[in-house]
MISELO-229610 format. One record per residue (C-alpha): residue in three letters; x, y, z. Coordinates in nm, 3 decimals, padded with zeros to 5 digits. Last residue first. Layout:
<pts>
<pt><aa>ALA</aa><c1>X</c1><c2>Y</c2><c3>Z</c3></pt>
...
</pts>
This chain:
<pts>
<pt><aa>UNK</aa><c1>-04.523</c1><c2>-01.255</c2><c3>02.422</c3></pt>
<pt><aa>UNK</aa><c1>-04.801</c1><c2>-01.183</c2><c3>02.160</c3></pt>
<pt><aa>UNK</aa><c1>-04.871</c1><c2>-00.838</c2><c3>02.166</c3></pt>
<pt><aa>UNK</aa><c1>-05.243</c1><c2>-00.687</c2><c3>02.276</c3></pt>
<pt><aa>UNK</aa><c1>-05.248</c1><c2>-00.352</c2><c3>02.224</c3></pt>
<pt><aa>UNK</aa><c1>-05.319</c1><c2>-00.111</c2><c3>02.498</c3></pt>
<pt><aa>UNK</aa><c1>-05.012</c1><c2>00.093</c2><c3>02.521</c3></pt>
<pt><aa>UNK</aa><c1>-04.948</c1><c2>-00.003</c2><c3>02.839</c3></pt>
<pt><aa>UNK</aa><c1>-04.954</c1><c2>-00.362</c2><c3>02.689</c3></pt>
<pt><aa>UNK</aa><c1>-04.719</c1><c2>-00.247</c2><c3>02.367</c3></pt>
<pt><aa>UNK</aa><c1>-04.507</c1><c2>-00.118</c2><c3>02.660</c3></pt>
<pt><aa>UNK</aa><c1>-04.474</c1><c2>-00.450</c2><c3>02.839</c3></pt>
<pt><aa>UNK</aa><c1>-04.387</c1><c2>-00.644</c2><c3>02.466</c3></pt>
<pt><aa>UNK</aa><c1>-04.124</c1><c2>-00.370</c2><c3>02.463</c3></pt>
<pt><aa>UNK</aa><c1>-03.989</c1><c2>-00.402</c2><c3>02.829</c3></pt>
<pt><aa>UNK</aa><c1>-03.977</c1><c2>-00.799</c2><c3>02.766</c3></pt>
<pt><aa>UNK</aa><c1>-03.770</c1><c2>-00.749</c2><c3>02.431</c3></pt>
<pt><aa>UNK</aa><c1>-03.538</c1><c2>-00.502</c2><c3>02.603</c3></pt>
<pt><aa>UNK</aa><c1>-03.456</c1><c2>-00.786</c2><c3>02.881</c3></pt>
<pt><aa>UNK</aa><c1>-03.470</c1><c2>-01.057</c2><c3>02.626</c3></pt>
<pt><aa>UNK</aa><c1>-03.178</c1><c2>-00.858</c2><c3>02.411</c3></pt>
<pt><aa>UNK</aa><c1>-02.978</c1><c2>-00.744</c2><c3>02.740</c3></pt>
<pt><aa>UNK</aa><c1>-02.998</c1><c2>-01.090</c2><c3>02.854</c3></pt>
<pt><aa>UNK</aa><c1>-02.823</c1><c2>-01.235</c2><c3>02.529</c3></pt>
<pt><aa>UNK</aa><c1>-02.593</c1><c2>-00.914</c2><c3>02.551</c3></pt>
<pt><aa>UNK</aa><c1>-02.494</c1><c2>-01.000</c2><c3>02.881</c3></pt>
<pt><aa>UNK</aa><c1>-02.342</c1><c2>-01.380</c2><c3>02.777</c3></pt>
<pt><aa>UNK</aa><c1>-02.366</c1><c2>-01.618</c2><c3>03.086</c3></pt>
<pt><aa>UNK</aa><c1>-02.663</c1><c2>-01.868</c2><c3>02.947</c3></pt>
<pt><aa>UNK</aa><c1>-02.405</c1><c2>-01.949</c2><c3>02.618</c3></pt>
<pt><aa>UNK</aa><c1>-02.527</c1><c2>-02.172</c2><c3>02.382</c3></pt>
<pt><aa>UNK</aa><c1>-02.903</c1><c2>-02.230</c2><c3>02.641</c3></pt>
<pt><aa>UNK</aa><c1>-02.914</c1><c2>-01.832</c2><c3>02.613</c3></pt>
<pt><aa>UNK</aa><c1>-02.892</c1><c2>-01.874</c2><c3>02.244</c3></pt>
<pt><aa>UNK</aa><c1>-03.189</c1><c2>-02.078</c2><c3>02.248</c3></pt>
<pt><aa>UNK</aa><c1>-03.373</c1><c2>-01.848</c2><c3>02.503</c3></pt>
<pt><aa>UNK</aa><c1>-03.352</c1><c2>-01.537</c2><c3>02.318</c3></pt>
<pt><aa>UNK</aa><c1>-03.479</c1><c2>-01.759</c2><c3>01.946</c3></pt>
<pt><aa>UNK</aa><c1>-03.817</c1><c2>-01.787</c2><c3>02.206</c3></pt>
<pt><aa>UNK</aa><c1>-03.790</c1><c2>-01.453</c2><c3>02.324</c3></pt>
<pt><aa>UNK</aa><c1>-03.775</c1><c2>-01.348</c2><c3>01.979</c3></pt>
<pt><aa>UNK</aa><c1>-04.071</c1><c2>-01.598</c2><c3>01.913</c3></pt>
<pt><aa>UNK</aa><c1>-04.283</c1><c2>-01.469</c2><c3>02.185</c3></pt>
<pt><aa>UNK</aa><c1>-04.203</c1><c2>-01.123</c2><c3>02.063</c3></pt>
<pt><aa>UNK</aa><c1>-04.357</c1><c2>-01.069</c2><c3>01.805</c3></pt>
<pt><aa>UNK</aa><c1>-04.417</c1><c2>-00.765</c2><c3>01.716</c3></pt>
<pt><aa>UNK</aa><c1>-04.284</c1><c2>-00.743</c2><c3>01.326</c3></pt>
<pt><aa>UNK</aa><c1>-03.952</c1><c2>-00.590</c2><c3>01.481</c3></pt>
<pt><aa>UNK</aa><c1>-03.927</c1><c2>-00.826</c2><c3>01.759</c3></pt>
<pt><aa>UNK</aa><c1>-03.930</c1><c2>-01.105</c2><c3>01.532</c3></pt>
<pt><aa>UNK</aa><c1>-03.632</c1><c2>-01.010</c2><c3>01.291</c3></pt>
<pt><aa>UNK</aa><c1>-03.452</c1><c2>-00.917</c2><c3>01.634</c3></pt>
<pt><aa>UNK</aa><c1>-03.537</c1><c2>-01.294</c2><c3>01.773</c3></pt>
<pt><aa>UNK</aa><c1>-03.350</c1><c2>-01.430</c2><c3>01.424</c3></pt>
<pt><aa>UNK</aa><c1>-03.064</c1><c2>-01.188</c2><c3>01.483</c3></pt>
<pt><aa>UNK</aa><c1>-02.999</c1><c2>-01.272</c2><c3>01.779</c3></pt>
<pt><aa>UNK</aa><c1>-03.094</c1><c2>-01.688</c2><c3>01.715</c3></pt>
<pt><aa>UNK</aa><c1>-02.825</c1><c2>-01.668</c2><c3>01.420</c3></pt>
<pt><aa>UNK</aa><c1>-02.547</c1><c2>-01.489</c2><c3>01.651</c3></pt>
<pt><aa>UNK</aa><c1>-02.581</c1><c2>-01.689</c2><c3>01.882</c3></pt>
<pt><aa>UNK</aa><c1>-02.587</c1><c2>-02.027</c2><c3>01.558</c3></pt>
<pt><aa>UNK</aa><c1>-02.260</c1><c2>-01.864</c2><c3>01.447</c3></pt>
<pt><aa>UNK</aa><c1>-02.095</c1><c2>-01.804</c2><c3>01.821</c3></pt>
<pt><aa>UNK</aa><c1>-02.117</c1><c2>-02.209</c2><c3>01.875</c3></pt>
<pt><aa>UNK</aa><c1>-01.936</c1><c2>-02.292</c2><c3>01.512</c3></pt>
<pt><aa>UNK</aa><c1>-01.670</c1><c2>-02.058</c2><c3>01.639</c3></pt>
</pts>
């Protein structure tokens, strides 16, 4: 229970992140609840999605930090 709290605190910690464009702290917050739990698909889901939008900023020609 205790475990699923501090997930669900690093998910929506590495959301809060992705929205202001960073993503190399939501990956970051990713990759601590991936170490809680490295089999759960909606942890990889999250870094996938966070990888494609830190890509796309690049296509777009920004430069993100991830």
């Amino acid at each position: 229970e205790q475990r699923k709290g501090r997930i669900v605190a690093h998910t929506n910690g590495a959301a809060s992140y992705g929205e202001e464009g960073n993503y190399s702290a939501a990956l970051a917050e990713l990759e601590r609840a991936k170490a809680l739990d490295a089999l759960n698909d909606e942890i990889r889901k999250e870094m996938d999605q966070t990888r494609r939008a830190c890509n796309a900023e690049r296509v777009l020609g920004n430069k993100p930090n991830c």
